[in-house]
C-alpha positions in Angstrom: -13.3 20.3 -10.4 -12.6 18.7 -6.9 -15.9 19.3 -4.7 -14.4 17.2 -1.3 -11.8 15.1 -0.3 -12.9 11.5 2.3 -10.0 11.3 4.9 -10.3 7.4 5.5 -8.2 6.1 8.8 -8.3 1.8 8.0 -8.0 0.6 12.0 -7.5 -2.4 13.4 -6.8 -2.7 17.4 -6.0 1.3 17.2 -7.4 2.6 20.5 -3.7 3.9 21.2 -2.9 5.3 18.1 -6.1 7.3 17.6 -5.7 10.3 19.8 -2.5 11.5 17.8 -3.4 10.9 14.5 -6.9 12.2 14.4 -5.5 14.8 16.2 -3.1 15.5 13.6 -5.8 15.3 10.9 -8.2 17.7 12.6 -5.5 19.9 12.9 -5.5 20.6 9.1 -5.8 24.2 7.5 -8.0 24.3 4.8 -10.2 27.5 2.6 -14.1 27.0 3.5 -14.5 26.1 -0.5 -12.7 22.6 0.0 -15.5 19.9 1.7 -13.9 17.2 3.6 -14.8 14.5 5.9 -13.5 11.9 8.2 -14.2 8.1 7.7 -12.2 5.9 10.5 -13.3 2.0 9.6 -12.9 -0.2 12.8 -12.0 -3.2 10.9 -12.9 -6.1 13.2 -11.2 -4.7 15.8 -11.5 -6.5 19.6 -10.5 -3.3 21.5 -12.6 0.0 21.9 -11.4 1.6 18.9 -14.6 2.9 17.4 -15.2 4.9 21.2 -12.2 6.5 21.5 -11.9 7.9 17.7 -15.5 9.0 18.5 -14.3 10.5 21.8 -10.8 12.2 21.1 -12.5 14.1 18.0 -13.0 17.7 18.6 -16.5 18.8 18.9 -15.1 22.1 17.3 -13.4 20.5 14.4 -14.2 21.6 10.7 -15.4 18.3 9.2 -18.0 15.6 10.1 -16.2 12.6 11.8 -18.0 9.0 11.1 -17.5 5.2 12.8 -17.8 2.6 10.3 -17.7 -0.8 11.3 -16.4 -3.3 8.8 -16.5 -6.8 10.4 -14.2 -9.2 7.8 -11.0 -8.6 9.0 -8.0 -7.6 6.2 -6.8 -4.5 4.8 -8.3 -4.6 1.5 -12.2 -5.0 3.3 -11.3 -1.4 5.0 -10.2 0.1 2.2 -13.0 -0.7 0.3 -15.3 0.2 2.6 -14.0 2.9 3.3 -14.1 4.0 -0.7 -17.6 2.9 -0.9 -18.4 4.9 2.4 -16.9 8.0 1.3 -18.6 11.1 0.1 -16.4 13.3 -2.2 -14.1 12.5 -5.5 -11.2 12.2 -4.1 -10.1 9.7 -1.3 -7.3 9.7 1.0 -5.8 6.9 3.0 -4.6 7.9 6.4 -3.1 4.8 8.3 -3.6 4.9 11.9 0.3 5.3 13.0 0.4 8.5 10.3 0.3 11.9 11.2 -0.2 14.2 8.1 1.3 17.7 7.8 -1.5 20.6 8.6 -0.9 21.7 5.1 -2.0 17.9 3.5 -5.5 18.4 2.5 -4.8 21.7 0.5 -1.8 20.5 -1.1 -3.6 17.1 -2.6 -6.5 19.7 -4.2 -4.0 21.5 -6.0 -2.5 18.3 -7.1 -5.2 16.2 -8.3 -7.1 19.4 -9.6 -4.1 20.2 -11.6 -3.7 17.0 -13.1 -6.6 15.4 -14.2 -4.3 12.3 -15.3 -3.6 11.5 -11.9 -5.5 8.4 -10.4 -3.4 8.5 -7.7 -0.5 10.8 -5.2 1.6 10.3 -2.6 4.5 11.9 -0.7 7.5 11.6 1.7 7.5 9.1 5.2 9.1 10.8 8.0 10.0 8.6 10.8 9.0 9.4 14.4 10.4 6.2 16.2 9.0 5.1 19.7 12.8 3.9 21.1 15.8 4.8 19.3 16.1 2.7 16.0 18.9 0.1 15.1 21.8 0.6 13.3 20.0 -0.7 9.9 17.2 1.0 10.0 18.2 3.7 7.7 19.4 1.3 5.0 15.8 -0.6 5.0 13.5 2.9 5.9 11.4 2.6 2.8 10.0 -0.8 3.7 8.5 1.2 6.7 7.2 3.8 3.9 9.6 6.2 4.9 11.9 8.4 2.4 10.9 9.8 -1.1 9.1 7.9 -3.4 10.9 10.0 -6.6 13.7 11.1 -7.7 12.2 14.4 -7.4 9.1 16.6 -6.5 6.1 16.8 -8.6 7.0 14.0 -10.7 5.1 11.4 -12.6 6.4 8.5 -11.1 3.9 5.7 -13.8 6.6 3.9 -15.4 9.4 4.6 -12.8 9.4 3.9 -9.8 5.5 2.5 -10.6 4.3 2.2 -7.4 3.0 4.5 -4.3 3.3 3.8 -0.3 -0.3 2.6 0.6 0.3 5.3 3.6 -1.6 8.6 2.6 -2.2 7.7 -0.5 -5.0 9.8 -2.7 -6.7 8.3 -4.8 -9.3 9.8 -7.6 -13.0 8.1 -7.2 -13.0 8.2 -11.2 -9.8 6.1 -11.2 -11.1 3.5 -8.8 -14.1 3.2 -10.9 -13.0 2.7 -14.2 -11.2 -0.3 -12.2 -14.6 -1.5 -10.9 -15.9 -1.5 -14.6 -13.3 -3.7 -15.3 -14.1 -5.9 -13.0 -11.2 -5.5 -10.9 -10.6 -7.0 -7.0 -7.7 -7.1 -4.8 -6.5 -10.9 -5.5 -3.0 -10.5 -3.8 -1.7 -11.2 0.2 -2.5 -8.4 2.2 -2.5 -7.1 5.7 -5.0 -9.4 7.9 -5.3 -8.9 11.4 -1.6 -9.5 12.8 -0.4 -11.0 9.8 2.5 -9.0 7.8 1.4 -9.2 4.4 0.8 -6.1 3.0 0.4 -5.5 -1.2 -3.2 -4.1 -2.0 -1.7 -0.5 -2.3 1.0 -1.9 -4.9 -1.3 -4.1 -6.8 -3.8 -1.1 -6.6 -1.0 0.8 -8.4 -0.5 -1.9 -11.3 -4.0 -1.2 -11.8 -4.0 1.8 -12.3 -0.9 1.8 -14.5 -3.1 -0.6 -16.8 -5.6 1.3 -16.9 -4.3 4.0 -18.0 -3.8 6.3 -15.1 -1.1 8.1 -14.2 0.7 8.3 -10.2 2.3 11.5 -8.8 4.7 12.1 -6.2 4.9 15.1 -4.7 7.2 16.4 -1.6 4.9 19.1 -0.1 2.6 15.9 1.0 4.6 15.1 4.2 3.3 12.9 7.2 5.3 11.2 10.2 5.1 7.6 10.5 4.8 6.5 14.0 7.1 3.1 14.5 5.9 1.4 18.3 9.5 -0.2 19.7 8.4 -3.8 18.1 8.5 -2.8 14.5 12.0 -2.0 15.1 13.4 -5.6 15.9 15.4 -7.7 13.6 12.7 -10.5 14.1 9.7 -8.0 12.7 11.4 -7.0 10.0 12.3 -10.5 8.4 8.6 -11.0 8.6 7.7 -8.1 7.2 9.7 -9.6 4.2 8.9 -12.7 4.1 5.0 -11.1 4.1 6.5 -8.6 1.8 7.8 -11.5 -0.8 3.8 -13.9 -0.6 2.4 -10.6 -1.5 4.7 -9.9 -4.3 2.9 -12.9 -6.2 0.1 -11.1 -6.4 1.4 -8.7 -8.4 2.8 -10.8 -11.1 -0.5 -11.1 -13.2 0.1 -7.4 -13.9 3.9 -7.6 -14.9 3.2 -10.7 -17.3 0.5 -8.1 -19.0 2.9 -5.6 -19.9 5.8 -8.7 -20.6 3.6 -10.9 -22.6 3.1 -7.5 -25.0 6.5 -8.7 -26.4 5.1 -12.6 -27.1 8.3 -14.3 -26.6 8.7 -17.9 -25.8 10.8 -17.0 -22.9 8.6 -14.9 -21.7 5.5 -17.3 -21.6 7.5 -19.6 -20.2 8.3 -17.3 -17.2 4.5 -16.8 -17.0 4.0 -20.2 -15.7 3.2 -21.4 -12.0 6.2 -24.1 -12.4 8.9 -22.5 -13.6 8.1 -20.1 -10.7 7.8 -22.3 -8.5 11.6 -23.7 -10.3 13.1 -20.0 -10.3 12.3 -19.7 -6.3 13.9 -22.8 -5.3 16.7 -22.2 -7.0 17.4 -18.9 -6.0 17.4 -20.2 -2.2 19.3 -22.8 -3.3 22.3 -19.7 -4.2 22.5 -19.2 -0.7 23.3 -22.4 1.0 26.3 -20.3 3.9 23.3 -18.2 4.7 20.8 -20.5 5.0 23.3 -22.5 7.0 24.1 -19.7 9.3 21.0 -18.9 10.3 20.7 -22.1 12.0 22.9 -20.3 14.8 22.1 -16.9 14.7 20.0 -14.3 13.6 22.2 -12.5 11.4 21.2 -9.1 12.3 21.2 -6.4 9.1 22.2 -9.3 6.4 20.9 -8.7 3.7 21.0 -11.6 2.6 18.4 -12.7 5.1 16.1 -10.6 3.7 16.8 -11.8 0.4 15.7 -15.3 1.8 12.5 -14.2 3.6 11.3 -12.6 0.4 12.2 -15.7 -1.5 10.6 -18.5 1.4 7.6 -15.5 1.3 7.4 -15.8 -2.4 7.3 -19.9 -2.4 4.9 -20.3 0.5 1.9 -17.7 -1.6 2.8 -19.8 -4.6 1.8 -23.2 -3.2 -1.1 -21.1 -2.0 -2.2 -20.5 -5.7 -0.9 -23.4 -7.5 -4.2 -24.3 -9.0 -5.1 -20.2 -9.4 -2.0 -18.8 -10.6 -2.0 -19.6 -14.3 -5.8 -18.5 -14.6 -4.5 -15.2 -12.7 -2.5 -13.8 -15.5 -5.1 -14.5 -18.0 -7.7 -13.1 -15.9 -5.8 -9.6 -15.5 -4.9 -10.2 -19.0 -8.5 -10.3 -20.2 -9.2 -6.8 -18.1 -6.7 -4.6 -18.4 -4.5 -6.1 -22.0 -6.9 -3.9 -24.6 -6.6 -0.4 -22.3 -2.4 -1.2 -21.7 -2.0 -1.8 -25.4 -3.1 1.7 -26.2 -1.6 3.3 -23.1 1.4 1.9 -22.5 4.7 4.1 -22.4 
């Protein structure tokens, strides 16, 4: 039985952002049996963040609204917080450029009530863009977790597509405990600040997976994702990827647990830091007219750029974790290898 759901708003620097989506969030249409509250975590932010979600919040709005401050700066310290802060079972992420349908609170109930398999749901990105966007914005929309995240609605998405946008996602308190008792922590890049790297919602996913829970995608869970005029230059976006491609190493612990299930030489070998470390290089090394070009111009919408920010993204977190990497795998290994063994498929 679901008793509450925590509606928790992660913010960092968000004193312009506030007003429309809490606005958005009070705005929500929900039966008097369904508890909810509203948990905005001023993560280290240097503006007045904390005052004007306190003073943009109706006085006549249905749910309690609390100010948490959480002083290390990074994604993953919000988050967490925000979890540990909140009161009901289930727990939903609202990022503070997202403005959820009015429908949104009701709709993940019936979800997560209806399957008790579900650690986790999520639903379509709409984009509400502050100037008009360029010409490859459509082509590259999911990056800004926009678009479906299945090949259709109310579909269990675990071993498909595998992972859920970390934007309005729901996540069940049970799940997230049962990866506590495993001893699990966000070890992967994530966002920080102004930084670009952003992975503790995919690596939250792996989890899960491991674990043994199941993710959901549903349609009916819609929310607009408000894009300010810089997230929509070429420049933004190649360092969105190239944060996008550090924080992919983090997930590769949890893909060498489900690879290493098959115990082939080839695939311990691929487990390794070095021949990582080999792969990467040689990858870039595929693309020496790109890389050469680039000298001269930006390349605007080349693919192949991105494909070389991810890879230079990938290298740099790797350095990072020369001397961790190795012990990674066999730490996620030790955690989750027993539960995926009897779950897996």
């Amino acid at each position: 039985m679901i008793t509450g759901v925590s509606i928790v708003v992660p913010c960092y620097n968000a004193a312009k952002r506030l007003p429309q989506t809490l606005a958005h969030i009070a705005a929500q249409q929900v039966s008097r049996d369904l508890q909810w509250e509203v948990v905005v975590i001023d993560n280290a932010s240097s503006d007045n963040t904390g005052d004007v979600a306190l003073s943009c919040w109706p006085a006549s709005a249905p749910a309690l609204l609390r100010i948490i401050q959480e002083p290390r700066s990074g994604l993953r310290y919000a988050r967490m917080r925000g979890i540990a802060e909140a009161r009901y079972d289930l727990i939903s992420f609202v990022e503070d450029d997202n403005w959820i349908y009015p429908d949104w609170l009701e709709i993940t109930r019936e979800i997560m009530a209806q399957h008790p398999e579900v650690g986790a749901c999520g639903g379509v990105g709409e984009a509400v863009c502050e100037i008009n966007p360029p010409s490859w914005f459509e082509r590259y929309q999911g990056y800004y977790a926009i678009g479906p995240q299945g090949p259709e609605s109310g579909s269990d998405i675990t071993w498909g597509r595998g992972w859920l946008f970390g934007a309005d996602t729901t996540i069940r308190r049970s799940a997230w405990q049962s990866l506590i008792d495993r001893g699990f922590q966000f070890s992967g890049e994530d966002r920080k600040g102004g930084q670009l790297n952003s992975g503790g919602d995919v690596e939250l996913c792996f989890a899960l997976r491991l674990a043994g829970w199941r993710l959901w995608y549903d349609s009916r869970l819609r929310f607009r994702h408000f894009l300010q005029a810089h997230r929509l230059t070429w420049d933004y976006f190649r360092r969105l990827n190239r944060g996008n491609g550090a924080a992919d190493v983090g997930f590769d612990p949890y893909r060498f647990v489900v690879e290493l299930d098959r115990n082939t030489l080839k695939t311990k070998l691929r487990s390794r830091w070095y021949y990582q470390m080999a792969s990467g290089i040689r990858r870039l090394l595929r693309q020496p007219s790109t890389l050469i070009a680039l000298l001269f111009d930006s390349l605007e919408g080349d693919e192949n750029v991105l494909y070389i920010e991810r890879e230079l993204g990938r290298l740099s977190a790797l350095l990072r974790l020369r001397y961790r990497y190795d012990q990674n795998i066999s730490d996620i290994r030790k955690k989750f290898g027993k539960d995926f063994d009897r779950n897996k498929g």
